[in-house]
N, C-alpha and C positions, 0 to 999 in steps of 0.2 A: 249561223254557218255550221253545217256536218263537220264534226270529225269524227276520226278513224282511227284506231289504234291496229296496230301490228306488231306481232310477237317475233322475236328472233329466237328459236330455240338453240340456239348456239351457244354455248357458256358463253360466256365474256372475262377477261379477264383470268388467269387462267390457274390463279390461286381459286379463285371462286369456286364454291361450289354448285353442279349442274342446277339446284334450285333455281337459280340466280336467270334470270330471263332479260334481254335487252326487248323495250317496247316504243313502236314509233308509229308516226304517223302525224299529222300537225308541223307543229313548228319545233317540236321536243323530242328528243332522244332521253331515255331513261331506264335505268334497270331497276330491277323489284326484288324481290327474296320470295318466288313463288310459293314457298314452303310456310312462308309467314301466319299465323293466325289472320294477321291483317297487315297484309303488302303494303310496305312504304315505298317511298324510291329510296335508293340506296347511292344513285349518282344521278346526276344531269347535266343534258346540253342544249343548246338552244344556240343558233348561230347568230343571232340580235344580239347574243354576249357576249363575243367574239370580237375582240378587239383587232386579230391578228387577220380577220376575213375581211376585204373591201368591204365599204358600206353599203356600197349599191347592188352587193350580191346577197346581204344577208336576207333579206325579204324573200329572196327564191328559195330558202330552206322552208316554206310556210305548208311543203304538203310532200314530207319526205315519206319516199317506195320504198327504202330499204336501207338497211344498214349490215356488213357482213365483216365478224372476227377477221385478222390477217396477221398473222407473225406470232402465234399462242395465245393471242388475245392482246397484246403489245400495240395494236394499233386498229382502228376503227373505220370503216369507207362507211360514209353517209350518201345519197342520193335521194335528191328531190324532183317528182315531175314537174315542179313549180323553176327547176333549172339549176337549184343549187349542188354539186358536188364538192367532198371534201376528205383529207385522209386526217384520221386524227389519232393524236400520242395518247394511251390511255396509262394510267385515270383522270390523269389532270384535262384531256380535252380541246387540248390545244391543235387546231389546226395547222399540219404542217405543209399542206396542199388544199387549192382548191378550184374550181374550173368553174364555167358557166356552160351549162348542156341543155339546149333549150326538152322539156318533155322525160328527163333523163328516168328512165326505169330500175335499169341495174350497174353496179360498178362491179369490178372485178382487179382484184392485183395478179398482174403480169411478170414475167424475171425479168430480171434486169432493172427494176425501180422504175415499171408502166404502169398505167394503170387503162385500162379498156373499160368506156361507158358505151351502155346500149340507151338511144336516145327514137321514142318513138313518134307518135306524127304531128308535133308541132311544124310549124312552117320553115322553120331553121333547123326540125331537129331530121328524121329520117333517116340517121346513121348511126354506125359504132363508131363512136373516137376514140383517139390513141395520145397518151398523154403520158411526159416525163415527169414524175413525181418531185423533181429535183426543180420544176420549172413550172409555178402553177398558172394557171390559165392558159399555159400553150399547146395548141392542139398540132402533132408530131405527125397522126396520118387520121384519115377517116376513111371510111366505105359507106356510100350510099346504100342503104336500107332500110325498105319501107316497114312501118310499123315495128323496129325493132325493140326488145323487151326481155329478151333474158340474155345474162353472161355464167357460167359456172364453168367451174376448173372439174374436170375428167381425172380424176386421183390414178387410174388404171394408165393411162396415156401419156399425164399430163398437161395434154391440148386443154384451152382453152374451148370451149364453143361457145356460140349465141345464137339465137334463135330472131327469126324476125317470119315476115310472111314465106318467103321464099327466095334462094335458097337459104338452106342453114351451113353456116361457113365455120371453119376449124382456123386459129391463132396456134400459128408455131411457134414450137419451144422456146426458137432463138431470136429473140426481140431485134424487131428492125423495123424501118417504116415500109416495109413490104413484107410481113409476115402472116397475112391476108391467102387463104385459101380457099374455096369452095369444097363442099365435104364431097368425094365421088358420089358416094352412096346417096347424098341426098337429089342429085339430080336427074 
């Protein structure tokens, strides 16, 4: 079997120094000391060792897209196109959220303790789901959209957006299960 590795150039952790790289792809979440002579990992996670994550979810972390800093590095979003999502306490690793998104490409934290997965063309996935972090696996709203695949926060705005084929849709400020807009400009 391929695997893949992927770099998060995001510090982590927020004592860390920028060296410090989170790498994922597989079944493993891990950070390095890029600076190193010869990089070790410096932490890991693997959701098979996850006591706290149902058992029948952990196998869908086996081919995680991405993993992004949230709260100065205090906390970790994992997503797998294999289905698994997850928010995790860093360092220790503990997941204190987690969902099943069939296809999931990207996570994103939202105000108000959401979090938005963009979920691309598996046969259950085709949307953004909207989830209460307080309440894991309950999906709060979605929007159909085909091949969806990117979420990132607009620092200028604060909007939310994500991308999928068409349109590209804007996430308001004010969390609610109708926070769901189409961008003007994109139609």
């Amino acid at each position: 079997m391929f695997h893949f590795l992927l770099i998060s150039l995001f510090p982590l952790f927020s004592a860390f120094a920028s060296e410090r790289l989170v790498v994922f792809g597989g079944d493993e979440v891990f950070q390095i000391d890029a600076a190193a002579e010869a990089p070790t990992k410096l932490w890991s996670w693997r959701a098979e060792d996850r006591a706290e994550i149902p058992a029948d979810l952990r196998k869908s972390f086996a081919t995680t897209d991405e993993c992004k800093p949230v709260a100065d590095g205090s906390l970790l979003l994992v997503c797998s196109s294999g289905g698994g999502c997850a928010l995790l306490q860093m360092p220790a690793g503990k997941a204190t959220w987690w969902a099943r998104v069939p296809n999931a490409h990207s996570i994103e934290a939202l105000p108000g303790g959401m979090i938005a997965v963009a979920a691309s063309t598996a046969a259950s996935g085709r949307k953004m789901a909207l989830f209460n972090r307080r309440k894991p696996g309950e999906i709060v709203s979605e929007i159909p959209l085909h091949s969806a695949h990117g979420l990132v926060l607009d620092g200028g705005s604060g909007n939310r957006w994500f991308s999928a084929r068409i349109p590209t849709w804007r996430i308001a400020r004010k969390p609610s299960p109708s926070i769901f807009t189409r961008n003007p400009a994109a139609s």
